[in-house]
Structures are given as structure tokens and as C-alpha cells.
C-alpha positions in Angstrom: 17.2 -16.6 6.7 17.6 -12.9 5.7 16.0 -12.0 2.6 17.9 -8.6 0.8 15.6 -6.1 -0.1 15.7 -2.5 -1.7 13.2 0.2 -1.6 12.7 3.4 -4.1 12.1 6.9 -2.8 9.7 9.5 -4.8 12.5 11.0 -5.9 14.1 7.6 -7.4 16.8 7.4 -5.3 17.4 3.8 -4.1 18.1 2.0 -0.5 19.3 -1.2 0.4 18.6 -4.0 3.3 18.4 -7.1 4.8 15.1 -8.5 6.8 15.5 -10.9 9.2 12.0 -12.5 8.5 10.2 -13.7 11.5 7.3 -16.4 10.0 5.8 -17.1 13.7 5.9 -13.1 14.6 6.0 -11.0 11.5 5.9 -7.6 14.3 9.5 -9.3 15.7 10.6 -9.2 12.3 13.5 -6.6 11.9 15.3 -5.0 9.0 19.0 -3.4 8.7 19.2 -0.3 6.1 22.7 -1.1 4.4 25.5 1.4 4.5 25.6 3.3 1.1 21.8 3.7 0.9 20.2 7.2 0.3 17.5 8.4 2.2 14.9 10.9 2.0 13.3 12.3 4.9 13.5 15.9 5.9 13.9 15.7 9.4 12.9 19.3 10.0 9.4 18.9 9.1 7.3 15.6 10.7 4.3 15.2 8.7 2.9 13.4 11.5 2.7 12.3 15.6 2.2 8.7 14.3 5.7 8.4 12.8 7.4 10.7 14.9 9.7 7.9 16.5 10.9 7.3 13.2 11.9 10.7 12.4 14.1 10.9 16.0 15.4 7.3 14.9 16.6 8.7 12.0 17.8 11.9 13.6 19.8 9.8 15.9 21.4 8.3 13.9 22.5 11.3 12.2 23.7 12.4 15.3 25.8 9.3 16.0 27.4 9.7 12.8 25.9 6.9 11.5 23.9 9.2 8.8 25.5 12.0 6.5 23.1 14.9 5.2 23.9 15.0 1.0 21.4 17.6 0.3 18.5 18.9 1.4 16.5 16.3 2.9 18.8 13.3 1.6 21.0 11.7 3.6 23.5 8.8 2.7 24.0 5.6 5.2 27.5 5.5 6.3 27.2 2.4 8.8 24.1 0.1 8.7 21.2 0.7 10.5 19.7 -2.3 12.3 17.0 -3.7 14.1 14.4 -1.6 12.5 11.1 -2.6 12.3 9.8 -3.2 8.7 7.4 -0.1 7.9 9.7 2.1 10.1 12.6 1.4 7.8 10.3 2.6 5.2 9.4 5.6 6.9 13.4 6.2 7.7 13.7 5.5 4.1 11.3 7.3 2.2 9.9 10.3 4.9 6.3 8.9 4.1 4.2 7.0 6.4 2.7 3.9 5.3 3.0 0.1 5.5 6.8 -1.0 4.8 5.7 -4.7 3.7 4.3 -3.1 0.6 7.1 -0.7 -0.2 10.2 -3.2 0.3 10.7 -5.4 -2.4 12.9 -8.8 -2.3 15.2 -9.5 -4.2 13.3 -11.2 -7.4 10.5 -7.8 -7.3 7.9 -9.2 -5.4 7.0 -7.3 -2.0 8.4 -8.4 1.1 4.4 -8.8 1.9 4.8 -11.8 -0.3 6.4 -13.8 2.7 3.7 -13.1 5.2 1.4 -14.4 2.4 3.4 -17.3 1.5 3.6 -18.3 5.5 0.0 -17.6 5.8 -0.6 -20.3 3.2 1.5 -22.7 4.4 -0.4 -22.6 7.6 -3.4 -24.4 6.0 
């Protein structure tokens, strides 16, 4: 079932998405950043080699039309972006590395790590 989320950037702007939750294999669990959501993520400056594959992701997509630049280092979703995996959405998202389970939050304000907890529970 896809759960909508929405994530908050430093600089308070505000993105949207989907995650198709996978309960068996949270790592095949994908999201899809929702046309109309701001991003911000200055593509000419990779803070690091570990998220660099998000960075040319989001490039990309700018590229293919799919992203418009707004200002310096924001950038507004003009057609959704899918299939991303959870903490690279963030990164797309927010320019920051870090874990995406504990930046996206569902739709009631609990983290989207809240499912993985939840499953992990239920396993008992």
C-alpha cells in the first residue's frame, strides 16, 4: 500500500511523495518525489563521493526536463520522480546526506522509520 509522505528542507521549503513500502525488503522499498515539490540541492557542489549518485540522479533529471532550476540551488519537480530509493530521495530532496527513513515523515507526523519498526514488531 503506498503511504504519502513529505519531507522539510533547511531552508523550510516542503516536498512531497509516495513510498511504496516493501515490509519483507525495506532496501526494495522505493519512493516517487511528487510533481510540484521544491528541492534543494546545489548540484554544482557534491559534499561527498558517498552520495554522488544522487546528485547525477538529480542532475538527470534536470536534464530530461523533469526538474526546473527556481533559484539558486532550488529546483521545482515538474513530472514525478520514481523509483528512488528512500534515503536517496532525501538526499535529492534536501542536498544532505543522511538516512531518508528518519527525514520522511507519513502522513499522520510519525517517521516513515515507524513502518520498519512496526513490521519488525509484528515479526515476534
Amino acid at each position: 500500500m503506498p503511504n504519502p509522505i513529505t519531507i522539510r528542507s533547511a531552508n523550510g521549503t516542503v516536498a512531497t511523495g509516495i513510498c511504496a513500502y516493501d515490509p519483507h525488503h525495506t532496501r526494495r522499498s522505493k519512493v516517487t518525489i511528487k510533481a510540484g515539490s521544491i528541492l534543494t540541492i546545489d548540484l554544482n557542489s557534491v559534499p561527498g563521493r558517498n552520495i554522488q549518485q544522487n546528485y547525477d540522479t538529480a542532475a538527470a533529471a534536470l536534464k530530461s526536463g523533469k526538474l526546473k532550476q527556481i533559484g539558486n540551488g532550488t529546483y521545482e519537480v515538474v513530472r514525478d520522480l520514481d523509483e528512488l530509493s528512500v534515503s536517496g530521495s532525501a538526499v535529492i530532496v534536501t542536498g544532505k546526506p543522511g538516512s531518508g527513513w528518519k527525514k520522511w515523515r507519513l502522513s499522520d507526523g510519525r517517521l516513515l522509520d515507524a513502518l520498519r519498526h512496526e513490521h519488525s514488531k509484528s515479526k515476534v
